[in-house]
C-alpha positions in Angstrom: -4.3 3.1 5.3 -6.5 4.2 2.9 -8.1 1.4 0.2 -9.5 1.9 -3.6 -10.9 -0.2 -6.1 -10.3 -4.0 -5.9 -8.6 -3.5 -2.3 -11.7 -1.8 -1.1 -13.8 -4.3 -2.2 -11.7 -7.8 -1.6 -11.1 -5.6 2.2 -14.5 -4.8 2.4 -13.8 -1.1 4.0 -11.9 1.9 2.7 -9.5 2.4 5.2 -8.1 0.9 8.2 -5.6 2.1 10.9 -2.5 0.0 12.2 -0.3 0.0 15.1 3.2 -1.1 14.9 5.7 -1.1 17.5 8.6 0.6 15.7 8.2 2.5 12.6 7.8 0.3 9.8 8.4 1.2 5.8 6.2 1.3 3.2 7.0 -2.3 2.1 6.9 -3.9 5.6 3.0 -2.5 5.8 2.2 -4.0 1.8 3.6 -7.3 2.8 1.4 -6.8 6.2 -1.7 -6.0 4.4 -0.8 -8.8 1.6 -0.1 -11.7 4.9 -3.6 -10.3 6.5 -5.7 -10.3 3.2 -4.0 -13.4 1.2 -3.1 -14.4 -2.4 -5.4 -12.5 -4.3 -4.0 -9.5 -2.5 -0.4 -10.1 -2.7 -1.0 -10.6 -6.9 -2.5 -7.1 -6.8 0.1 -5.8 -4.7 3.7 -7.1 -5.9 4.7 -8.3 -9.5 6.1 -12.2 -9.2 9.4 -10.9 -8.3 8.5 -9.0 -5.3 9.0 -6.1 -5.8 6.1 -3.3 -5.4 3.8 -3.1 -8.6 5.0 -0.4 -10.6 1.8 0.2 -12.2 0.2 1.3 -8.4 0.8 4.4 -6.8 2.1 4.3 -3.2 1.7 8.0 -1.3 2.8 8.9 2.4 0.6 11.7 3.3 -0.2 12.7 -0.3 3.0 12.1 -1.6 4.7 9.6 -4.3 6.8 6.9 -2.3 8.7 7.8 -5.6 9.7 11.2 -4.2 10.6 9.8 -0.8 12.4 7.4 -0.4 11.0 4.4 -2.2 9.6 1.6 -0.6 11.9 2.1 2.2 10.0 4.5 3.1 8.7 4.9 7.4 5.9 6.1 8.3 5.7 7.7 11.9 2.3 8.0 14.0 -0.5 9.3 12.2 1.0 8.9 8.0 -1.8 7.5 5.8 -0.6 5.6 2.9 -2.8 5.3 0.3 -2.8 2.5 -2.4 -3.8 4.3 -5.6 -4.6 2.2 -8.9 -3.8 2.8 -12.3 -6.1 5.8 -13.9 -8.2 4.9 -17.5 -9.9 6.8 -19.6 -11.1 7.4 -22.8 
């Protein structure tokens, strides 16, 4: 699990590895992380609907969860997902 921005900091470390007993998806490890880490991570993670914020970037390995298969996504031994904020410029 790889962190940026506001999760690195609230986490305190830029990455962290997980064990899971069967494969989990995408959104099983979020609402994990969001459990483990509390409020202020769940708001960052999912709108108030539940659902995934659109406005984050979810990759398996370097890959959109967009081009895969959502937040149904699994990971298998040894993916890295990577939470990736919104980019601004100017």
């Amino acid at each position: 699990m790889k962190y940026f921005t506001f999760l690195r900091e609230l986490i305190g470390r830029r990455e962290e590895e997980y064990e899971f007993e069967k494969q989990p998806t995408v959104e099983e490890i979020i609402n994990f992380i969001a459990d483990k880490y509390g409020k202020e991570a769940r708001e960052y993670l999912f709108e108030k609907d539940g659902k995934l914020k659109e406005v984050l970037s979810f990759l398996v390995n370097g890959k959109s969860i967009a081009s895969l298969n959502g937040s149904k996504t699994k990971l298998a031994d040894g993916d890295v997902l990577a939470i990736i904020p919104p980019v601004g410029g100017g």
